[in-house]
Backbone as numpy.savetxt, mean C-alpha at the origin, in Angstrom:
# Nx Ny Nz CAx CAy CAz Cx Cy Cz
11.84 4.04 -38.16 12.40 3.28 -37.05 11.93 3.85 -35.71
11.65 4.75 -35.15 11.02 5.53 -34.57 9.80 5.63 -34.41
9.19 5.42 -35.35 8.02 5.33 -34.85 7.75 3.50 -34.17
8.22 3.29 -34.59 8.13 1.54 -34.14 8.30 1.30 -32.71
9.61 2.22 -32.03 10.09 2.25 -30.94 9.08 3.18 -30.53
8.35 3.96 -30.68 6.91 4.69 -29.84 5.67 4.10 -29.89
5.39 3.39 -30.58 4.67 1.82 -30.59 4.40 0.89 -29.45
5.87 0.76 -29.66 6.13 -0.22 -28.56 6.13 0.55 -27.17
6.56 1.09 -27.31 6.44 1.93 -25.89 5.13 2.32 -25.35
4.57 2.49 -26.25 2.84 2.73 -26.04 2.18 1.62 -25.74
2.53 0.64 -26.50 1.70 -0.82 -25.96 1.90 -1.36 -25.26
3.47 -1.70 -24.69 3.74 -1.82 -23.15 3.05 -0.94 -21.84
3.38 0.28 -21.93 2.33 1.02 -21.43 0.90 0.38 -21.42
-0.08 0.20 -22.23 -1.18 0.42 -22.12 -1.65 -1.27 -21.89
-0.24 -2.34 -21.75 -0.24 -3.35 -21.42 -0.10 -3.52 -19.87
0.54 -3.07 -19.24 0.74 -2.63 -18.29 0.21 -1.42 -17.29
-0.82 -1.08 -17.80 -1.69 -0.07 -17.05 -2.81 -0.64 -16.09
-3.43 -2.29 -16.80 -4.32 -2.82 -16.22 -3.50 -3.69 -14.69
-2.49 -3.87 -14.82 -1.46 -4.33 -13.88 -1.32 -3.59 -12.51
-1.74 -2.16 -12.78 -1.30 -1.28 -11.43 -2.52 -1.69 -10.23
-3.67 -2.13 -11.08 -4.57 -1.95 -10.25 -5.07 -3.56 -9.36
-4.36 -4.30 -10.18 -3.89 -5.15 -9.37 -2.94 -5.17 -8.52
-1.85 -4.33 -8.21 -1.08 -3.84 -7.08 -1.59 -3.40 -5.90
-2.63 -3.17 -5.42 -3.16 -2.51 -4.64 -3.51 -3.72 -3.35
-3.88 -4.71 -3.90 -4.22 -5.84 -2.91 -3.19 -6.63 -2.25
-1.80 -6.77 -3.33 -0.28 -6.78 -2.86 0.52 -5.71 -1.83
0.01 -4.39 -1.97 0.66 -4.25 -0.64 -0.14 -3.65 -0.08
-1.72 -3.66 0.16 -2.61 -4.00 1.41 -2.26 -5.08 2.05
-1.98 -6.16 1.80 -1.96 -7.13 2.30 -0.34 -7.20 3.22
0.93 -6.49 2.14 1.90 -6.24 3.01 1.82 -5.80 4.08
1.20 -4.26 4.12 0.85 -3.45 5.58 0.10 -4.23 6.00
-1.09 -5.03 6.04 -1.90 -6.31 6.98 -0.26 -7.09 7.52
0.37 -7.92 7.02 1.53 -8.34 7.62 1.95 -7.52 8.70
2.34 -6.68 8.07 2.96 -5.65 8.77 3.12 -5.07 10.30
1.30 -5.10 10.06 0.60 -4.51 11.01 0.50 -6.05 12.08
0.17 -7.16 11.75 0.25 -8.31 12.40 1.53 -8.21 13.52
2.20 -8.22 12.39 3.77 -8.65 12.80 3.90 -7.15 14.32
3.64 -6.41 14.16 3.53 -4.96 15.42 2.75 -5.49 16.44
1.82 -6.34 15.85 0.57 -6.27 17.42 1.14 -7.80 17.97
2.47 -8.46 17.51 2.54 -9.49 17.85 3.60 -9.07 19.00
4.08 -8.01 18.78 5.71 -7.58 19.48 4.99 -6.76 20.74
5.65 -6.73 21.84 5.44 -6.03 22.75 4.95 -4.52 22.73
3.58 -4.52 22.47 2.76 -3.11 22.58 2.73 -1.87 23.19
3.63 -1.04 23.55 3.52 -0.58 24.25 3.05 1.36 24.07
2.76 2.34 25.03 2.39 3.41 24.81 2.95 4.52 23.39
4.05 3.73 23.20 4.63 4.36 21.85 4.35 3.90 20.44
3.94 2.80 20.35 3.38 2.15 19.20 2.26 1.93 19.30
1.58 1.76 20.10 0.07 1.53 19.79 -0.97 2.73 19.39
-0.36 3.86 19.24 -0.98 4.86 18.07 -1.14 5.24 16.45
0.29 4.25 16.42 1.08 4.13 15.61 0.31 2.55 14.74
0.10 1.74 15.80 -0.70 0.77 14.61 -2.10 0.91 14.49
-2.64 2.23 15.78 -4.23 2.30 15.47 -4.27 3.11 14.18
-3.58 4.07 13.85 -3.32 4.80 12.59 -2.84 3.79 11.35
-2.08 2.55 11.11 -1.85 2.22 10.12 -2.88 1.64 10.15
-4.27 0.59 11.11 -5.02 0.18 10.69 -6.08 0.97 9.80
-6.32 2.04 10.19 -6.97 2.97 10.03 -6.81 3.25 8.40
-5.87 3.19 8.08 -5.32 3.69 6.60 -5.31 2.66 5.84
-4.65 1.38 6.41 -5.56 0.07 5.47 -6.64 -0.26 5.29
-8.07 0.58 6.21 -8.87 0.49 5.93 -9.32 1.13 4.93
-8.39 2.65 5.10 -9.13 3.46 3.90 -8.51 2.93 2.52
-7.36 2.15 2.76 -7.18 1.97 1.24 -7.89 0.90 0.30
-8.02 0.15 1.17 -9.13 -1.18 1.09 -10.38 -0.52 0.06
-10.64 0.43 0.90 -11.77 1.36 0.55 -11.56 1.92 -1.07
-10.39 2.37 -1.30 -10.33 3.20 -2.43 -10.07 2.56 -3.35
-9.32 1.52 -3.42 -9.06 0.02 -4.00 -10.51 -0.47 -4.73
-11.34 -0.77 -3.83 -12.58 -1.22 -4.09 -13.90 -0.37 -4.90
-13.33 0.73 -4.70 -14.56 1.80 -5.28 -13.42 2.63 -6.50
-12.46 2.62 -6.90 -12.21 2.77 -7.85 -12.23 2.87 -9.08
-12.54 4.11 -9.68 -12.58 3.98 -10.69 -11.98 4.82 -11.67
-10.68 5.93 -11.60 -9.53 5.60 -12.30 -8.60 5.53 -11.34
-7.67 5.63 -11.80 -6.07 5.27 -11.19 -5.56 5.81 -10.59
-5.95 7.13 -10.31 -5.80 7.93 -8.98 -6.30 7.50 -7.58
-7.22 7.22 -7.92 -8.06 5.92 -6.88 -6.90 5.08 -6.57
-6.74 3.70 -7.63 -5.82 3.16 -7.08 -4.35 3.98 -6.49
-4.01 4.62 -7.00 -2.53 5.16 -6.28 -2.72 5.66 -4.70
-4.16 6.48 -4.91 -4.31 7.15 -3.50 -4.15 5.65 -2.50
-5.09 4.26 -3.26 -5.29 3.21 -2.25 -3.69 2.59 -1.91
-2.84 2.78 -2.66 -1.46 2.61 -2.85 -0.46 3.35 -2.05
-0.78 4.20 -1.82 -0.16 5.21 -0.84 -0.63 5.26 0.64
-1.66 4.97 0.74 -2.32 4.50 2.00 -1.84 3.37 2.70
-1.79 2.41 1.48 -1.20 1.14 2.39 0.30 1.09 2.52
1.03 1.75 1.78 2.24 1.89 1.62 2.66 2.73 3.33
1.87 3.82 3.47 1.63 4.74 4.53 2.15 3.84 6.18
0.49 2.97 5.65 0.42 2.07 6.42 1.41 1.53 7.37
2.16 0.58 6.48 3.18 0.10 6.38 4.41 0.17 7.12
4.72 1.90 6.83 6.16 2.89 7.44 5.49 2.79 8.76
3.83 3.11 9.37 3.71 3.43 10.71 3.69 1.98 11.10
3.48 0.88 10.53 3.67 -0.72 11.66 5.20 -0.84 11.26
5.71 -0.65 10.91 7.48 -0.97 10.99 7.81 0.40 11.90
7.20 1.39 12.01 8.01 2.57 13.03 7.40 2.05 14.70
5.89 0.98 14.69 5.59 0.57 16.32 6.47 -1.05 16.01
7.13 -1.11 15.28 7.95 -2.27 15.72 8.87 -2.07 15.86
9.81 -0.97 15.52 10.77 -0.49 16.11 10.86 0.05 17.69
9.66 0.92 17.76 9.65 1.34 19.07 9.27 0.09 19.83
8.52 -0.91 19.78 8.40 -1.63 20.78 9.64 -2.77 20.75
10.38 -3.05 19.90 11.73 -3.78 20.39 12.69 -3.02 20.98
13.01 -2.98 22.25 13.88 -2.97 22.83 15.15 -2.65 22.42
């Protein structure tokens, strides 16, 4: 019975492994929002370092995304845009009022 239930657990797994690396373009594309949504709000000396740096990091994840080739790759590109992300929601905070 046990072994059946480590089976399965393994093939979900290894069903789900090709899945992560399709994640990567889902939240690049969030931080792209993201980052939109910041340069749309009033810009000012406190955020606009703040979205030159998240662009910066969606670029690199773009990057690691694309030249990938294991899954550390993707996570690093995953963490980048994720990165991203926290710095265009921290210049949209600072630039609302």
């Amino acid at each position: 019975m046990k072994a059946h239930v480590v089976i399965a657990m393994l093939l979900t797994l290894a069903l789900a492994a090709p899945a992560w690396a399709f994640n990567c373009p889902v939240v690049i594309k969030q931080a792209e929002d993201l980052i939109r949504k910041a340069e749309a709000t009033k810009v000012n000396a406190d955020s606009k370092p703040l979205i030159d740096e998240a662009k910066k990091l969606v670029a690199e994840a773009k990057a690691h995304h694309e030249s990938a080739k294991v899954k550390k790759d993707h996570g690093d590109a995953i963490r980048k845009a994720k990165t991203a992300a926290a710095y265009a929601e921290e210049a949209i905070t600072l630039a609302t009022p």
